[in-house]
TORNUMI-327642 format. One record per residue (C-alpha): y, z, x; residue number from 0; residue in three letters. Coordinates in nm, 4 decimals. Example, Ala and Ser with C-alpha at 12.3 -4.5 7.8 and 13.67 -1.06 7.14 Angstrom:
2
north=-0.4500; up=0.7800; east=1.2300; n=0; res=Ala;
north=-0.1060; up=0.7140; east=1.3670; n=1; res=Ser;
END
This chain:
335
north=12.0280; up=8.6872; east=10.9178; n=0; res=Unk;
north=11.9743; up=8.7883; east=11.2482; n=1; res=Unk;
north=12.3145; up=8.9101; east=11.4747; n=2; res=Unk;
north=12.5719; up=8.8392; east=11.2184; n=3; res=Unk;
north=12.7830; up=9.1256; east=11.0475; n=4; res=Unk;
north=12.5383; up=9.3877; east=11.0534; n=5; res=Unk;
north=12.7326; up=9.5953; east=10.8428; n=6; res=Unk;
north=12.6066; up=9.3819; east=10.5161; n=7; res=Unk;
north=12.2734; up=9.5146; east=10.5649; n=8; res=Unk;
north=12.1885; up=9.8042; east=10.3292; n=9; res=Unk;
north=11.9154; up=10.0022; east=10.1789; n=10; res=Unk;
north=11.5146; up=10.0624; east=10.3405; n=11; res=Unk;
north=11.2769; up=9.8099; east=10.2107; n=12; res=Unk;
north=10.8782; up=9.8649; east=10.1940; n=13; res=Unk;
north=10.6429; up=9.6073; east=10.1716; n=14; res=Unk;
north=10.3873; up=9.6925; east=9.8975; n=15; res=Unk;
north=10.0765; up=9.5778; east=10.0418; n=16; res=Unk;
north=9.8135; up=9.5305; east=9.7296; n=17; res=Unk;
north=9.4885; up=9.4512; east=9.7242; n=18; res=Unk;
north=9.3158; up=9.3140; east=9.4446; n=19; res=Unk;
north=9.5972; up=9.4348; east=9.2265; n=20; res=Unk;
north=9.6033; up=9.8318; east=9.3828; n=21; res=Unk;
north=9.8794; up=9.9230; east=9.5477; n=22; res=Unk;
north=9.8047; up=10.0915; east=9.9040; n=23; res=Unk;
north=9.7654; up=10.4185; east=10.0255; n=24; res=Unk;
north=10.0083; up=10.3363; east=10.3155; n=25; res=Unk;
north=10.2733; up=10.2348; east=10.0788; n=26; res=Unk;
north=10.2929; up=10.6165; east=9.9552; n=27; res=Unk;
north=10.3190; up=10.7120; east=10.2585; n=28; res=Unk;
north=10.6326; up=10.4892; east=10.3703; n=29; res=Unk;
north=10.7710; up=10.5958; east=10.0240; n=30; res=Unk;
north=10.7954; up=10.9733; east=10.1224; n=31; res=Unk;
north=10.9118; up=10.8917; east=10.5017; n=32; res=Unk;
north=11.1803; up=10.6699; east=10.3260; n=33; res=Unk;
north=11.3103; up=10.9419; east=10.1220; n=34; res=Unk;
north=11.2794; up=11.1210; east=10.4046; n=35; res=Unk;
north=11.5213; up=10.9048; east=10.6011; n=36; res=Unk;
north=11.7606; up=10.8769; east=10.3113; n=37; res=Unk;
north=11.8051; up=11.2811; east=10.3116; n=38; res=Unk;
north=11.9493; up=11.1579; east=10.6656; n=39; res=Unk;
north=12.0981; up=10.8833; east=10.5943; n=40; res=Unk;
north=12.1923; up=10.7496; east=10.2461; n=41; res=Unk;
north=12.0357; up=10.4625; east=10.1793; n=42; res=Unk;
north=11.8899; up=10.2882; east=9.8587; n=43; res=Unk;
north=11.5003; up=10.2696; east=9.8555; n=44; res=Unk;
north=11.3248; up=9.9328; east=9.7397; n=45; res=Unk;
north=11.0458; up=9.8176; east=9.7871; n=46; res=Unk;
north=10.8923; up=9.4364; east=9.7691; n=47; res=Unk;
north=10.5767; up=9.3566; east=9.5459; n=48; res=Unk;
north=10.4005; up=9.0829; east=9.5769; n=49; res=Unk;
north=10.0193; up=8.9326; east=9.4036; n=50; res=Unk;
north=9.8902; up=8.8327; east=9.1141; n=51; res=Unk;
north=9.9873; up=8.8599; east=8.7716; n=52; res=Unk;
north=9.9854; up=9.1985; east=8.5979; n=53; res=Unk;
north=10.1608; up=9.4195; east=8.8823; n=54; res=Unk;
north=10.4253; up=9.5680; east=8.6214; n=55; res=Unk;
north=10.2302; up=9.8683; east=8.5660; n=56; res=Unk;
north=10.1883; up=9.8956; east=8.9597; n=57; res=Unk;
north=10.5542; up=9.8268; east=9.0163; n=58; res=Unk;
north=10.6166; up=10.1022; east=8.7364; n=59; res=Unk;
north=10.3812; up=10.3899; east=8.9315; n=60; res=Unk;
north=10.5922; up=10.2783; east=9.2678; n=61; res=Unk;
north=10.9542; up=10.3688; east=9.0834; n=62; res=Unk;
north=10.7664; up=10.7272; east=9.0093; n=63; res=Unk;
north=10.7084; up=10.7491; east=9.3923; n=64; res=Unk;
north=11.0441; up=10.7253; east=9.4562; n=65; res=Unk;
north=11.1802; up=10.3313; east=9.4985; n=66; res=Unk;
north=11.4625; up=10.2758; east=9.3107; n=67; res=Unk;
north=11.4296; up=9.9320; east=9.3199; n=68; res=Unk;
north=11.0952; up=9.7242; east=9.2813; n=69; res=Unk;
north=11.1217; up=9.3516; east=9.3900; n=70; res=Unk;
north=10.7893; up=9.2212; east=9.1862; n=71; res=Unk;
north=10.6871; up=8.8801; east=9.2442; n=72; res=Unk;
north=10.3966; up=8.7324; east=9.0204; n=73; res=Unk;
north=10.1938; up=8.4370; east=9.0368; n=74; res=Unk;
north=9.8482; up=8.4008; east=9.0324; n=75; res=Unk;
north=9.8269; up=8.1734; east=9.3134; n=76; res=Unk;
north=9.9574; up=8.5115; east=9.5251; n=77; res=Unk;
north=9.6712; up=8.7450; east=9.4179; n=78; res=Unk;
north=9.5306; up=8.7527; east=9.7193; n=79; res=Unk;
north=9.7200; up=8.7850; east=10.0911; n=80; res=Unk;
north=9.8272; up=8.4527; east=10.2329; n=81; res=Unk;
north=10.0502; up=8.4734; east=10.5318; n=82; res=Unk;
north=10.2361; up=8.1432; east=10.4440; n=83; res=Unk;
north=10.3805; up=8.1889; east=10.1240; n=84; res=Unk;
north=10.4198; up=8.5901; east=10.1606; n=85; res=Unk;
north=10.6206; up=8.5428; east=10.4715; n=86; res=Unk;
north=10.8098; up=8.2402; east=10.2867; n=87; res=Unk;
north=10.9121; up=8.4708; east=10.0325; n=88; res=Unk;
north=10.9778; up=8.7589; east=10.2573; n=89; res=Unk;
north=11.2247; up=8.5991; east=10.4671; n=90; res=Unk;
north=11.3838; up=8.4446; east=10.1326; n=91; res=Unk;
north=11.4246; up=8.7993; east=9.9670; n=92; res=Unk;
north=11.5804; up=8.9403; east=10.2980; n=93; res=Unk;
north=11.8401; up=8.6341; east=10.3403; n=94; res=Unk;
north=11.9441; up=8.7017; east=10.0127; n=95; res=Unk;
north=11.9905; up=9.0907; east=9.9782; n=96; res=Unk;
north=12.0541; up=9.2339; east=10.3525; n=97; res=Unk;
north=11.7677; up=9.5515; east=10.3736; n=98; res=Unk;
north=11.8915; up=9.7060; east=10.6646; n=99; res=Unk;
north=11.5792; up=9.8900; east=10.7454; n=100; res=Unk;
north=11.2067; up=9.7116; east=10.6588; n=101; res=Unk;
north=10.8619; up=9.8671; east=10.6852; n=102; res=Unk;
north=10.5073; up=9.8053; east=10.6463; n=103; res=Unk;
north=10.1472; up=9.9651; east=10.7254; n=104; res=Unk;
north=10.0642; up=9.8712; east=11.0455; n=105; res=Unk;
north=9.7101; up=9.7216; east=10.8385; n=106; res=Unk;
north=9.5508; up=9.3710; east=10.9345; n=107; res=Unk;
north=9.7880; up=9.2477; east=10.6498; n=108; res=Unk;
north=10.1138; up=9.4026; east=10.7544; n=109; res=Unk;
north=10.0209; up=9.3146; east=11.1138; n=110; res=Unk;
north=9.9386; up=8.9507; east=11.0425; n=111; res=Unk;
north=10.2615; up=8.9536; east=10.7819; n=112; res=Unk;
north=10.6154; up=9.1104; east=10.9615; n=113; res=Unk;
north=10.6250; up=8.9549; east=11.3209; n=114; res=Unk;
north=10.6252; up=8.6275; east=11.1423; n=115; res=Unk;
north=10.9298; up=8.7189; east=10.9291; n=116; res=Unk;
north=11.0939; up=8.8970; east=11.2169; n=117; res=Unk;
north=11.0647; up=8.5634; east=11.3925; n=118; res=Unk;
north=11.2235; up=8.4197; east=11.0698; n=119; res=Unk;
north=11.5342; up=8.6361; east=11.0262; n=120; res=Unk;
north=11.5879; up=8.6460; east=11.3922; n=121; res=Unk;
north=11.5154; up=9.0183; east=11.4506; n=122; res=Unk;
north=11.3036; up=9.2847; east=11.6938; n=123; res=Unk;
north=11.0352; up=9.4275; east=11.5742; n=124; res=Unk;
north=10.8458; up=9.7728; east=11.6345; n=125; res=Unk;
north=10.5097; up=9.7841; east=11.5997; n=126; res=Unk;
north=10.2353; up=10.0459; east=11.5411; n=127; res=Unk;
north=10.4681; up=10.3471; east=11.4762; n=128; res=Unk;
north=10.3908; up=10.7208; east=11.4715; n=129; res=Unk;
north=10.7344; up=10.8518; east=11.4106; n=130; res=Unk;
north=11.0712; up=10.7377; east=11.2763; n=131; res=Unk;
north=11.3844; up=10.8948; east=11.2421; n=132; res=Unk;
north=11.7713; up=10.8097; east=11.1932; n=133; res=Unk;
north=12.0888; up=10.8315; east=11.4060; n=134; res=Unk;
north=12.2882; up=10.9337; east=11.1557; n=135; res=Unk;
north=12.6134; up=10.8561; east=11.3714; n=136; res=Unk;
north=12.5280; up=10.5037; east=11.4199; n=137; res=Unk;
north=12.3090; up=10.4129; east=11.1515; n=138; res=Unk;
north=11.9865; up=10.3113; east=11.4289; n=139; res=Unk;
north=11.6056; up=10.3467; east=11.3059; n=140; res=Unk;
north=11.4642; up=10.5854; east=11.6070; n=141; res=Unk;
north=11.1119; up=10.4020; east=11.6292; n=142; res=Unk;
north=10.8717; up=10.5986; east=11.8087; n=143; res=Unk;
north=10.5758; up=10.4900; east=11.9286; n=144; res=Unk;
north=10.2661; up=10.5381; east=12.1774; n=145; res=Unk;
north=10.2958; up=10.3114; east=12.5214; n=146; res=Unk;
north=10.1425; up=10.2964; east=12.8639; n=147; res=Unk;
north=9.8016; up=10.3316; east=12.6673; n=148; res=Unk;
north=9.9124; up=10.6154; east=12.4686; n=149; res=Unk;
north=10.0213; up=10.8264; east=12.7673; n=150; res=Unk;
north=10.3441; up=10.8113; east=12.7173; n=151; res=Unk;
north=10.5705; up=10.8059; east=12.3598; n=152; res=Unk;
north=10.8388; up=10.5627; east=12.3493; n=153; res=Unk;
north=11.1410; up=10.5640; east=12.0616; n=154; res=Unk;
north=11.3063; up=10.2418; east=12.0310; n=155; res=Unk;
north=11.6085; up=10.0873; east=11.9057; n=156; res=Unk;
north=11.7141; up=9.7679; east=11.7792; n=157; res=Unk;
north=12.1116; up=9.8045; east=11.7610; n=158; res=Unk;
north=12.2059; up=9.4579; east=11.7372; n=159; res=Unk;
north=12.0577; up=9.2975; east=11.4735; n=160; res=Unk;
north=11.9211; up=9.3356; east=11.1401; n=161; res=Unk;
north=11.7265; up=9.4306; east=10.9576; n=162; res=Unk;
north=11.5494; up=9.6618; east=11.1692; n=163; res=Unk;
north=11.2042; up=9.6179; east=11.1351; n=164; res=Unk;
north=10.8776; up=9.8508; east=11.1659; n=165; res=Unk;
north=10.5172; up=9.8660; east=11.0903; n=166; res=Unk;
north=10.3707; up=10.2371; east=11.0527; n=167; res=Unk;
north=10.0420; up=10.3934; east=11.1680; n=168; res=Unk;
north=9.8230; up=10.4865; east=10.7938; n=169; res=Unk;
north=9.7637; up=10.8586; east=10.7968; n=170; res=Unk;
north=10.0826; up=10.9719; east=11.0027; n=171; res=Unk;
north=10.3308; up=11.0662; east=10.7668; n=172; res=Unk;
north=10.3312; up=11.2439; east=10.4124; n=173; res=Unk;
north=10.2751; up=11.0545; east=10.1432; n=174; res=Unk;
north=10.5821; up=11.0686; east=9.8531; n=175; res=Unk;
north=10.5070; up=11.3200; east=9.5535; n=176; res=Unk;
north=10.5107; up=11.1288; east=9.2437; n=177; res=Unk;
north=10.7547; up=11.1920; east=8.9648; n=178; res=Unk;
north=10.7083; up=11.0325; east=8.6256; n=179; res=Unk;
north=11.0534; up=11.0923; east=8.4879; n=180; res=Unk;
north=11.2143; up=10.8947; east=8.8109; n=181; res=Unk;
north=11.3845; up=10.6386; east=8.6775; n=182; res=Unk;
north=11.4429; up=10.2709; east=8.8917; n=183; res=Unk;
north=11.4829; up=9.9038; east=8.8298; n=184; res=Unk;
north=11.2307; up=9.6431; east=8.8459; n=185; res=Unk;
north=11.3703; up=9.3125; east=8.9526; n=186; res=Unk;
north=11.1429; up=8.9891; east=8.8578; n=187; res=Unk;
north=11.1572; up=8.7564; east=9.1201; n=188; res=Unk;
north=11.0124; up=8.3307; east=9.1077; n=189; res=Unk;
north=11.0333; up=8.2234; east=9.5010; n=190; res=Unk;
north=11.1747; up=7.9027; east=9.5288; n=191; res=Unk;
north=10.8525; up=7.7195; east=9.6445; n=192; res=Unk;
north=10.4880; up=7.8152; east=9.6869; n=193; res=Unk;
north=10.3719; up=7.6947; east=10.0092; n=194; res=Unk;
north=10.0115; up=7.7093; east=10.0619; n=195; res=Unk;
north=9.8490; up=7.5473; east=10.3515; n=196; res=Unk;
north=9.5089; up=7.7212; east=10.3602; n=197; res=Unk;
north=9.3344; up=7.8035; east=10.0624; n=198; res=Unk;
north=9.1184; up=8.0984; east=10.0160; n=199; res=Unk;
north=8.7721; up=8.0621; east=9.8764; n=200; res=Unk;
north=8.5850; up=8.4098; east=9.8714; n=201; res=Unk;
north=8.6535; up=8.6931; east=10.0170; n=202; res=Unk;
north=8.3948; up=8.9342; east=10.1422; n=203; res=Unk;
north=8.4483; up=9.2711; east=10.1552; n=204; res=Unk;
north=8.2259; up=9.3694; east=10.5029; n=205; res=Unk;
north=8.2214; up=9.7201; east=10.4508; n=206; res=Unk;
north=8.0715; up=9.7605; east=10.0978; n=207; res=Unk;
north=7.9105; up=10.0908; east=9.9951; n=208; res=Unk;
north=8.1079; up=10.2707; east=10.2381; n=209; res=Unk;
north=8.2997; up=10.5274; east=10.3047; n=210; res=Unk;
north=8.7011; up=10.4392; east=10.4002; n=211; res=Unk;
north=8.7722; up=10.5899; east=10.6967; n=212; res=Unk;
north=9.1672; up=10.5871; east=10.6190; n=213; res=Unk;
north=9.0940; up=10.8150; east=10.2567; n=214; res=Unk;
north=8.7908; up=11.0047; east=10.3965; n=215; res=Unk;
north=8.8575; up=11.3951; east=10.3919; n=216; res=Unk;
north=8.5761; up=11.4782; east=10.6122; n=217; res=Unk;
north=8.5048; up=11.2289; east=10.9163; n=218; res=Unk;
north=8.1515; up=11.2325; east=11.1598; n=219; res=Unk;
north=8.2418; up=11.0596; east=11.4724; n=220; res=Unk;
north=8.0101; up=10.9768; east=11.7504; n=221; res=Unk;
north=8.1277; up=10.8351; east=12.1127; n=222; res=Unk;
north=7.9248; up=10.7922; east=12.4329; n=223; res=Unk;
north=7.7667; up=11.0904; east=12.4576; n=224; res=Unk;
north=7.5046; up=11.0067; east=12.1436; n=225; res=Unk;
north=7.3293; up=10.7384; east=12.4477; n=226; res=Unk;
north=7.2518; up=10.4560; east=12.2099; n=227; res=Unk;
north=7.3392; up=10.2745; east=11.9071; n=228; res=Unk;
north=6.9827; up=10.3754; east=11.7038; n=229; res=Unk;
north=7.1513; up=10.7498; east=11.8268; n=230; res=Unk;
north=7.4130; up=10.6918; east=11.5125; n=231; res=Unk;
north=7.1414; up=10.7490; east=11.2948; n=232; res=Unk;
north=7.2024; up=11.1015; east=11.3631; n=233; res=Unk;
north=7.5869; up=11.0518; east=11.3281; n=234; res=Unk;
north=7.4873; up=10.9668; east=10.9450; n=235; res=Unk;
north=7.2432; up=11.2258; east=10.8935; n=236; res=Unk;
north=7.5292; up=11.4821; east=10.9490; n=237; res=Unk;
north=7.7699; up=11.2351; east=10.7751; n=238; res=Unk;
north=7.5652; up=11.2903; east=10.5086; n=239; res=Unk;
north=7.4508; up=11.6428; east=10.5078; n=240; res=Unk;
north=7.8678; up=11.6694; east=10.4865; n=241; res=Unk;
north=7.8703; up=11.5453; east=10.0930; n=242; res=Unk;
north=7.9383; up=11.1965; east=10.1965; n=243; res=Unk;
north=8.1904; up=11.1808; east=10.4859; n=244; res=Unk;
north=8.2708; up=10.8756; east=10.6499; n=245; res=Unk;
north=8.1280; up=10.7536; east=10.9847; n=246; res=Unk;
north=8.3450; up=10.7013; east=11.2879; n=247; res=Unk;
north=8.3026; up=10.5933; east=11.6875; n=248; res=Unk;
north=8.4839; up=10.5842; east=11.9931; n=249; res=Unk;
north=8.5943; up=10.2731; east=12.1239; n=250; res=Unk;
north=8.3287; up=10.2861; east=12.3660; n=251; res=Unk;
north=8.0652; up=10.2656; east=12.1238; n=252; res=Unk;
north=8.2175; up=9.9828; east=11.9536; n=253; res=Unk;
north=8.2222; up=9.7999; east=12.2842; n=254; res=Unk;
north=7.8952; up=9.8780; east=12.3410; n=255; res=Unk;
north=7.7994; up=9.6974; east=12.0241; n=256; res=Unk;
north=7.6294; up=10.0183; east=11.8677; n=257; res=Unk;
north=7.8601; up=10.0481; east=11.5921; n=258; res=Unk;
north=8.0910; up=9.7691; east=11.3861; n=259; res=Unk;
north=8.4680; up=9.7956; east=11.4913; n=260; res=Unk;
north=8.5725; up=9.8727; east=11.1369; n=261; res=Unk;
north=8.4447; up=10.2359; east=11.2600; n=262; res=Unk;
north=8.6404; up=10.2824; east=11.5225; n=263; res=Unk;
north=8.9293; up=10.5901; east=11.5467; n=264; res=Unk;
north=9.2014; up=10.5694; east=11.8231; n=265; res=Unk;
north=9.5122; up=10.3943; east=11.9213; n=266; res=Unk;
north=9.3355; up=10.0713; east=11.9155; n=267; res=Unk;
north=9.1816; up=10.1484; east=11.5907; n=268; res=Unk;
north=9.2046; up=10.3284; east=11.3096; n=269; res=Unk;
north=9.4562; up=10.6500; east=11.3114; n=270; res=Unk;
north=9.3048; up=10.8967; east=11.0604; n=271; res=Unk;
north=9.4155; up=11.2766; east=10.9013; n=272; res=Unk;
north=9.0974; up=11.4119; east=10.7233; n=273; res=Unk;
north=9.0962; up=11.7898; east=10.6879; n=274; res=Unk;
north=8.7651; up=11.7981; east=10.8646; n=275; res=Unk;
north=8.7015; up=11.6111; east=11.2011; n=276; res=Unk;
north=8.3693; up=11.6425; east=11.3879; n=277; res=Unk;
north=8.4019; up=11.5082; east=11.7237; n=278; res=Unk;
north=7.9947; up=11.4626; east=11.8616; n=279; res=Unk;
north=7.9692; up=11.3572; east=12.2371; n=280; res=Unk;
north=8.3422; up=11.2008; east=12.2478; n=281; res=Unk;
north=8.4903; up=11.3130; east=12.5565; n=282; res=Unk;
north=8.8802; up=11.2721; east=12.4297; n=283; res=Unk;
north=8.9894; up=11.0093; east=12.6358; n=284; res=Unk;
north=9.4295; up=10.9889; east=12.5301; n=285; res=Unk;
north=9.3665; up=10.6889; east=12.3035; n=286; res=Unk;
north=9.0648; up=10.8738; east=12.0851; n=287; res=Unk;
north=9.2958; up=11.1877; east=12.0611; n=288; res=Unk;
north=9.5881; up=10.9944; east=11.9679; n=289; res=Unk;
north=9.4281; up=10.8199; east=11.6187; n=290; res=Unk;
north=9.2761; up=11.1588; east=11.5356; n=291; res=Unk;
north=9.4299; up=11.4514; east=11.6530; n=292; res=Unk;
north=9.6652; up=11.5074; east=11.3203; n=293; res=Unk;
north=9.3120; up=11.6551; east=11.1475; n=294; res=Unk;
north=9.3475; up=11.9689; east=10.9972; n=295; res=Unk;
north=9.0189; up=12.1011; east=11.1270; n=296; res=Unk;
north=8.8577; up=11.9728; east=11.4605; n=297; res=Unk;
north=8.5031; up=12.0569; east=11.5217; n=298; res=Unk;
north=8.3891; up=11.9120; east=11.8776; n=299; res=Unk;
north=8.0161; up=11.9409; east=12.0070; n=300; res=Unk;
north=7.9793; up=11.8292; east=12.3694; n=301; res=Unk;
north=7.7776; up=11.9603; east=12.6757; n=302; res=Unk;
north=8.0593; up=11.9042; east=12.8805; n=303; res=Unk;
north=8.2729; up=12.2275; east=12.9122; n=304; res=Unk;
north=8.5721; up=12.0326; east=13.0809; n=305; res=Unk;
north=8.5534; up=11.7769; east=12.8227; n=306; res=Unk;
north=8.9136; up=11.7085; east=12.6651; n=307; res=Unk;
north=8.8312; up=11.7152; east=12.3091; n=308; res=Unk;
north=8.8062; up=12.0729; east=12.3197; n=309; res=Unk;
north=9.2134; up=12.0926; east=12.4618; n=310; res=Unk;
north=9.2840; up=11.9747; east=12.0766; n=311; res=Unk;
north=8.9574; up=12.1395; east=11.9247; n=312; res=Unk;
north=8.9727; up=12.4049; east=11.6667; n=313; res=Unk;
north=8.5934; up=12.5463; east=11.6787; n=314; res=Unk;
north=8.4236; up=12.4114; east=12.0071; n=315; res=Unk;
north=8.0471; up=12.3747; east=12.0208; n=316; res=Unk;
north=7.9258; up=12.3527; east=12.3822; n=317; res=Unk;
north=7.5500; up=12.2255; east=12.3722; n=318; res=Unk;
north=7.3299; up=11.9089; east=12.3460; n=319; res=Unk;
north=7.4036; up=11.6892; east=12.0223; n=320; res=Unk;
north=7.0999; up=11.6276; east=12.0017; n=321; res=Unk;
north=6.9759; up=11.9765; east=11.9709; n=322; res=Unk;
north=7.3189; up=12.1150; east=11.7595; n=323; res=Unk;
north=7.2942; up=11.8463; east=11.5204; n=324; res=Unk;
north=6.9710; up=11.8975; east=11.4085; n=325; res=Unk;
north=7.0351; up=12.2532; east=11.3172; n=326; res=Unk;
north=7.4015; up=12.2012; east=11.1888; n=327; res=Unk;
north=7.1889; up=11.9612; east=10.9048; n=328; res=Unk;
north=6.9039; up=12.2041; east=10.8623; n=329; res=Unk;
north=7.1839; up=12.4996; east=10.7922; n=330; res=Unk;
north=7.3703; up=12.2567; east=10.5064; n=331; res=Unk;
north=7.0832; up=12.1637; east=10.3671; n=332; res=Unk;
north=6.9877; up=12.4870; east=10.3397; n=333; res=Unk;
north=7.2932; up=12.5893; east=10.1308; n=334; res=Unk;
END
């Protein structure tokens, strides 16, 4: 692991993140930048799966996004996330087979998950990506992401060891297209050992009955301009009036305590790609625009004419939420 002969390392390795047995949006995703990549570069596409019992059909859908190669291992005492034991096995996979390029949703899990095998196999590792690409000469993962608080983009290079190692933004790249007729190999794995040093007894899901901000299609966001936290009451009306669409905040507003932080779009939180985004008294500071701007259709209401949201905006509204609001709901109610 590590320096060694980096020329043994082959092939781009995703980790599968699953939650209660469902395989993650994000993992899609990293599936169709991988193939991506290999168009490049060739290089064989695996990816590892790891939970509970009863992932075959799971490891089955992932082969018809395009992995050739499915590590699966099962046990029941892995069905939910536990950094010890998934980072023990990790680390044991990657010793044995060489991936020369590993990624993973920059999620709480992947987050909590990768440094600790980077530490492990003695290699760098980028974190929070927006962009990847390959130097097809020398073989490097081009890992590109925001810095100096998002004012600046930095692409960075790990060129002396391996594997090189990643964790991607959800919502920034193109998910794979599936293809049932792909075939690909599933490879059973049983780790060596099962560590477990913490046990989990319940987990509790903190955002039940609502909207996911990272699958929403249509997002209501409210930032400093709405004056108060009973203010997001409007922020749901509209949400609402919209068929449903999820409910997000600045970063201010989460400070502010007005709003739980699961809410929150930016650089520090959540980086979303809804085809409708409507921005209501969020000014656009760089690290809002950055988690949001991919949205196909940006709808920004603000009194402020100088306001930076409306650089990125695709309909502007300039006017008092508080009195556009109001009769944005009365008009979609009305139809």
């Amino acid at each position: 692991m590590g320096k060694g002969n980096i020329s043994a390392y082959k092939g781009i390795w995703i980790f599968g993140e699953q939650r209660g047995g469902v395989v993650q949006e994000v993992v899609y995703e990293l599936l169709g930048e991988a193939g991506r990549l290999a168009q490049k570069r060739p290089n064989e596409i695996s990816v590892v799966l790891i939970g509970g019992e009863g992932l075959q059909k799971a490891a089955q859908e992932l082969i018809a996004y395009g992995a050739e190669k499915v590590y699966l291992v099962e046990d029941s005492r892995l069905a939910e996330f536990n950094s010890d034991p998934y980072a023990d096995i990790m680390t044991e996979l990657i010793d044995q087979y060489k991936p020369e390029i590993v990624l993973t949703g920059a999620t709480t899990i992947g987050r909590t998950l990768i440094p600790r095998v980077a530490i492990r196999v003695y290699s760098g590792l980028t974190a929070d990506c927006t962009s990847l690409d390959i130097d097809t000469e020398k073989g490097l993962l081009l890992q590109t992401r925001p810095a100096f608080g998002g004012n600046i983009m930095a692409t960075i290079i790990c060129p002396d060891f391996r594997p090189q190692m990643a964790t991607v933004r959800h919502k920034v790249m193109k998910p794979a297209v599936k293809d049932a007729s792909r075939k690909g190999q599933i490879i059973k794995i049983t780790p060596k050992a099962i560590r477990l040093r913490t046990e989990i007894l319940k987990v509790v899901h903190e955002m039940q009955n609502q909207v996911n901000l990272g699958d929403a299609d249509i997002i209501v966001s409210g930032g400093r301009g709405i004056g108060a936290a009973e203010n997001f009451k409007l922020i749901h009306d509209l949400a609402s009036a919209l068929g449903g669409a999820a409910v997000g905040a600045s970063r201010a507003t989460v400070d502010a305590g007005w709003i739980p932080h699961y809410h929150q779009v930016g650089q520090t939180g959540k980086t979303v790609c809804p085809k409708l985004y409507v921005a209501c008294g969020i000014s656009g500071q760089i690290q809002h625009l950055a988690g949001m701007q991919g949205s196909e259709v940006i709808v920004a209401i603000n009194k402020d004419p100088d306001a930076p949201v409306f650089d990125i905006a695709t309909y502007g509204v300039v006017g008092d939420l508080f009195e556009v609001i109001p009769q944005m709901i009365k008009e979609l109610k009305n139809k």
